[in-house]
C-alpha positions as CSV (number, residue, x, y, z in Angstrom):
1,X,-94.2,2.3,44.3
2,X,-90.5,2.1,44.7
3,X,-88.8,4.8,46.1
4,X,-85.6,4.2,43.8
5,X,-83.4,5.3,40.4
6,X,-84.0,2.2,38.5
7,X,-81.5,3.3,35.1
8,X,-81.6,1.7,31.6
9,X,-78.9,1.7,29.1
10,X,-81.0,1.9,25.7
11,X,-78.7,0.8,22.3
12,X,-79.7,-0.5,19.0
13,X,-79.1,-1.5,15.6
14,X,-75.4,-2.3,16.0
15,X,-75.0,-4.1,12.5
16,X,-72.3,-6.3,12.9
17,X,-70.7,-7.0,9.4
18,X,-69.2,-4.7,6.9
19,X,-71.1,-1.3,8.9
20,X,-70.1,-2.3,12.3
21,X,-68.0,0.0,14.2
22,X,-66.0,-1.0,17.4
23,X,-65.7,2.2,18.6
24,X,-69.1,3.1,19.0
25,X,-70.1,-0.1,20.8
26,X,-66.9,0.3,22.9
27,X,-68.0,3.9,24.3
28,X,-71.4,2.6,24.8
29,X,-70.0,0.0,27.4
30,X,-68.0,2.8,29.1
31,X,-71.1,4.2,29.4
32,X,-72.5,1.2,31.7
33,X,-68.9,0.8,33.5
34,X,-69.4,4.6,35.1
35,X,-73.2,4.9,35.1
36,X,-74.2,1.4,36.1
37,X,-77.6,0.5,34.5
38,X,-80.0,-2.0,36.1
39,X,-80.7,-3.2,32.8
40,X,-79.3,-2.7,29.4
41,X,-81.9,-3.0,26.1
42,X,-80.4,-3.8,22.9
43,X,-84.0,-3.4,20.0
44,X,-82.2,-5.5,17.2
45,X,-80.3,-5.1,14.1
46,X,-77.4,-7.1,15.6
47,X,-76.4,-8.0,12.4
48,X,-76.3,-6.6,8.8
49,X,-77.0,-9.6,6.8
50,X,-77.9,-12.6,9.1
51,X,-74.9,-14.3,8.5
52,X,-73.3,-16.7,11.0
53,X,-70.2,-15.0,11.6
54,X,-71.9,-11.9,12.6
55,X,-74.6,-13.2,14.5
56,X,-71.4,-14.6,16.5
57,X,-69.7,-11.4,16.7
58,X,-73.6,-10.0,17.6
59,X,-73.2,-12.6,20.8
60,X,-69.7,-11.4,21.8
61,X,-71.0,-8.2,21.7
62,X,-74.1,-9.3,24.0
63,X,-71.4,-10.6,26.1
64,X,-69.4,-7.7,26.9
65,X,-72.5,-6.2,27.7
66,X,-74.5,-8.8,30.4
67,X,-70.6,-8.8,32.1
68,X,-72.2,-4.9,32.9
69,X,-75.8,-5.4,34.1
70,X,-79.0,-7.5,32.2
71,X,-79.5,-7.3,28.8
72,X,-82.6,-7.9,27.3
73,X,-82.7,-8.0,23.3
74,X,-85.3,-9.2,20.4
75,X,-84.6,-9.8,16.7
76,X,-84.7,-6.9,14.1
77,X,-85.3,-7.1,10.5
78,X,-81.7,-7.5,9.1
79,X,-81.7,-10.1,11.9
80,X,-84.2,-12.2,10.2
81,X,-83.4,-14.9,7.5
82,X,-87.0,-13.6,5.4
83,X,-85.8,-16.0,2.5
84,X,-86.8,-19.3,4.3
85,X,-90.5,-17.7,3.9
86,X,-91.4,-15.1,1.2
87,X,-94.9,-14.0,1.4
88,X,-95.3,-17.0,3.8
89,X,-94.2,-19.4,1.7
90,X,-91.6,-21.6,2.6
91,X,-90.3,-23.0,6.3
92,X,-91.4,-20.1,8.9
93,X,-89.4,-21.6,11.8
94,X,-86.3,-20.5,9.8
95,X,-86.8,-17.3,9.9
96,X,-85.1,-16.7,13.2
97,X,-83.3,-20.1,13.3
98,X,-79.5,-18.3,13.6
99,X,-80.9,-15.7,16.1
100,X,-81.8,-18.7,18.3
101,X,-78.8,-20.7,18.0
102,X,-76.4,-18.2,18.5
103,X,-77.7,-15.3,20.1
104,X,-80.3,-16.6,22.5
105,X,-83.1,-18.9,22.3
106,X,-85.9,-16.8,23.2
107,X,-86.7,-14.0,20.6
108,X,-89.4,-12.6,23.2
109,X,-87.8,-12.6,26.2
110,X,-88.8,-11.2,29.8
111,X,-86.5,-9.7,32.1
112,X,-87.3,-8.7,35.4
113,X,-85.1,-7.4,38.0
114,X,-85.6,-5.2,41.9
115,X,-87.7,-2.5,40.3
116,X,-88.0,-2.9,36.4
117,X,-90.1,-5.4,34.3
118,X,-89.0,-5.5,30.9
119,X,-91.2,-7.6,28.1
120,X,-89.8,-8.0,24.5
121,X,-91.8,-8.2,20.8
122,X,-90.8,-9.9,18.2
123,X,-92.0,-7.3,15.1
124,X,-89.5,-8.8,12.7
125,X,-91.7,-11.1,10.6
126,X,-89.7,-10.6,7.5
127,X,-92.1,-11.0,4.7
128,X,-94.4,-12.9,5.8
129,X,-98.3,-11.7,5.1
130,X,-99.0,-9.8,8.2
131,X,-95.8,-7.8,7.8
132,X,-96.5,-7.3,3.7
133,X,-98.0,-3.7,2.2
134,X,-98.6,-2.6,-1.3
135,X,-95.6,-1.4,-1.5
136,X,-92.5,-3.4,-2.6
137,X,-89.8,-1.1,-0.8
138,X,-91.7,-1.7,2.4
139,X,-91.1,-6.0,2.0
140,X,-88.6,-7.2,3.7
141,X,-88.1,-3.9,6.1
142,X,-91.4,-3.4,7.4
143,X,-92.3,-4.4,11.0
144,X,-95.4,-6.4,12.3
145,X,-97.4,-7.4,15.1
146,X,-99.8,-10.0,15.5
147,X,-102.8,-10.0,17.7
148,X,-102.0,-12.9,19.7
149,X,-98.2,-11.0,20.1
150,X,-99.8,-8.2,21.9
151,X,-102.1,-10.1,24.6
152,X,-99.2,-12.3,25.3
153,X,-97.1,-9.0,26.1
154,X,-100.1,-6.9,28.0
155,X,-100.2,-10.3,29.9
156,X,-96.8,-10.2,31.0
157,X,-96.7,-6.9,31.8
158,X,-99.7,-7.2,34.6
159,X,-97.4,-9.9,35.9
160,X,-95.0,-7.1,36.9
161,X,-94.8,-6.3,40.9
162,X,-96.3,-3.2,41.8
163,X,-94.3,0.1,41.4
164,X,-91.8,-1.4,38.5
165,X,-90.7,0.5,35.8
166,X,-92.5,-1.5,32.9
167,X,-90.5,-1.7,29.8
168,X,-91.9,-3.2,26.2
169,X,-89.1,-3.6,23.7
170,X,-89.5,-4.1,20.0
171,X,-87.1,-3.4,17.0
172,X,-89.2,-1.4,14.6
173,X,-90.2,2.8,15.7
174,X,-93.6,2.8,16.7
175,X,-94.0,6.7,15.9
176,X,-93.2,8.3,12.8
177,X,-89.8,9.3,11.9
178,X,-88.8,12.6,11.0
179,X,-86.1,12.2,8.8
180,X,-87.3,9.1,7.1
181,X,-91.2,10.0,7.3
182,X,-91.7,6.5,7.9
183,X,-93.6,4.0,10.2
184,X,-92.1,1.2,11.7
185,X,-95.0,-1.0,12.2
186,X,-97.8,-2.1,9.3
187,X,-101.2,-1.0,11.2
188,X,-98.9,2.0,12.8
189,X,-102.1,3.9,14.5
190,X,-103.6,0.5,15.9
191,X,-100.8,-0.6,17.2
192,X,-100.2,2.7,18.8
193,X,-103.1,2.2,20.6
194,X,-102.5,-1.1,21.8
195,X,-99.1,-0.2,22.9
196,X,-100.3,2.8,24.6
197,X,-102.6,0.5,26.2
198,X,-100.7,-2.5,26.8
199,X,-99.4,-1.4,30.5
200,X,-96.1,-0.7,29.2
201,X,-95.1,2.6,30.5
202,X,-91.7,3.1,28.1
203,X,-91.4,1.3,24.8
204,X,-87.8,1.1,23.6
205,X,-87.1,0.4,19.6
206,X,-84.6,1.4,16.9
207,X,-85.0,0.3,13.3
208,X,-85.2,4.2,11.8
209,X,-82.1,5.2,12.7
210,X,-82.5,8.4,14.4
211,X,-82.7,9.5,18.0
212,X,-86.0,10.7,19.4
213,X,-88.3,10.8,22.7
214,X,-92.0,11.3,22.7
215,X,-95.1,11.0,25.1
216,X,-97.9,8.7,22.8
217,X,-101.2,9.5,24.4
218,X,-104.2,8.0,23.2
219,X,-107.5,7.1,24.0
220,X,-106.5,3.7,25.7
221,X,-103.4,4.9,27.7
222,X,-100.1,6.8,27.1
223,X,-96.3,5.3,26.8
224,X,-93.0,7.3,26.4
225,X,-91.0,5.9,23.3
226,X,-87.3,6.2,23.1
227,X,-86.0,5.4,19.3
228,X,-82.2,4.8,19.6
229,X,-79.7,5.4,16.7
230,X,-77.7,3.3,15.4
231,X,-74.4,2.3,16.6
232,X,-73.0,1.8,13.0
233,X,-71.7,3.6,9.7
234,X,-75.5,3.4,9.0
235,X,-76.3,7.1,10.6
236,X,-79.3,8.9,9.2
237,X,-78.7,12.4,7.6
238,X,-75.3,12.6,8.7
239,X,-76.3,12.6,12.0
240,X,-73.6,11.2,15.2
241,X,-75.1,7.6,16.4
242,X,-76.7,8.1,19.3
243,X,-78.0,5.9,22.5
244,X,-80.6,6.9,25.3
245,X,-80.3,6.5,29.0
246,X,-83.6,5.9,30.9
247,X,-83.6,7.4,34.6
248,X,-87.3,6.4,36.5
249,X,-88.0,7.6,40.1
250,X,-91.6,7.2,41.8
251,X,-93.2,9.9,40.2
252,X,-91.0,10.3,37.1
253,X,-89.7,9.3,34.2
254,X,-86.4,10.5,32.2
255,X,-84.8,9.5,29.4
256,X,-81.9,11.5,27.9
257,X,-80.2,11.1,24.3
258,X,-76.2,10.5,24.5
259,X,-74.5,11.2,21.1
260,X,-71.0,10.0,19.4
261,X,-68.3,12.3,19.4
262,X,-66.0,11.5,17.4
263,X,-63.4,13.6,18.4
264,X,-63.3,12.5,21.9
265,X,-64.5,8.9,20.7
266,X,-67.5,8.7,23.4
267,X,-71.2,9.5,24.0
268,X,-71.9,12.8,25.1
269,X,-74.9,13.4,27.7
270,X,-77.7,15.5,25.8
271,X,-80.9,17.5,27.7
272,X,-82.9,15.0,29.4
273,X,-86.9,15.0,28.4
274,X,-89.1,14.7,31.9
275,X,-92.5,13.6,32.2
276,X,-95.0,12.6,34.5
277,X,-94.5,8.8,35.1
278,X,-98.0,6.6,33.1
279,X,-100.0,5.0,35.0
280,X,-99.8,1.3,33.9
């Protein structure tokens, strides 16, 4: 196991369109200039409406960002054209058709680097069946995960060389939010399982729109998930947008919530959480 600080720079949900705020993503870069990430994970929402001209701004964005270390991001719901497919009907390959031509061509990709393995999800399905409940509000915002999705991902992460960080990245919270009382995922406590058991040792998403870190043990393993907040006008109960740094050693595992002040315009180092690094 590697004797090193590997460091991840963990954003999401910048929304670029009418909620977009340059200042926030901004900060968040000086962020990487001074504390030099090995990686930097962006879990979707790069847009607010899907729309060509912010998907561009989305990859200028992106840009900035990989000029600082790696990124690694995967499609969130507002990211994802659902209207090409409702309820599965329709063309499917369109739901992501903008994210590939202008963002990146991959909406799963893999990123590995001295010391870190990082595997992305696609759990932006839009509304097609395996992401639909009985419950209209849920359409359209509700995250899924296929069977199929997660083998391919466990797959990838056994692929990792021994002693890296192993990093699974979707858009949608895989544990309950607080403030919004609401699960990310349809099938929330079997896909909390899976992840937990999927080798991953840190699962990165955003989607709910508030900060938080937690330890998920379960019978077939245990992950650390790190929500991030958003980097928009889109905060949760007036909360300050908020990003998460990710600090992994031999034996353990950090990750630390940064929030917007907006009175000196930059993220602001909050109490790291510590815990024993998972056994993949």
């Amino acid at each position: 196991m590697s004797a090193r600080v590997v460091r991840v720079l963990h954003i999401s949900d910048i929304h670029c369109g009418h909620s977009f705020v340059p200042a926030q993503v901004a900060a968040a870069e000086r962020v990487a200039v001074v504390h030099k990430p090995d990686a930097i994970v962006v879990s979707g929402d790069l847009t607010q409406r899907a729309r060509v001209e912010e998907f561009r701004e989305a990859r200028r964005v992106l840009d900035r960002f990989a000029a600082l270390a790696p990124v690694v991001t995967v499609p969130g719901n507002h990211d994802t054209a659902w209207w090409h497919a409702p309820f599965g009907l329709g063309n499917r390959s369109r739901l992501h058709e903008r994210w590939r031509a202008l963002v990146q061509p991959d909406t799963e990709p893999t990123l590995r680097v001295p010391g870190l393995s990082i595997v992305g999800l696609n759990s932006s399905a839009g509304m097609l069946p395996h992401a639909i409940t009985w419950y209209p509000r849920h359409w359209r915002v509700k995250g899924a995960l296929t069977d199929p999705q997660l083998a391919d991902a466990r797959a990838r992460l056994a692929e990792s060389p021994p002693g890296d960080l192993r990093i699974l990245v979707l858009h949608h919270n895989v544990v309950r939010g607080r403030l919004s009382n609401r699960w990310g995922l349809t099938r929330p406590q079997q896909m909390l399982d899976a992840i937990a058991g999927s080798g991953a040792q840190v699962v990165c998403a955003g989607h709910d729109h508030e900060e938080r870190v937690e330890l998920v043990q379960r019978a077939s393993g245990s992950v650390i998930a790190s929500t991030a907040n958003t980097l928009s006008s889109r905060m949760r109960g007036h909360r300050p947008s908020a990003i998460a740094m990710i600090e992994a050693d031999a034996g353990m595992i950090s990750v630390a919530p940064w929030s917007f002040d907006s009175t000196v315009r930059e993220f602001v180092a909050g109490e790291p959480r510590r815990f024993p690094r998972p056994t993949p």
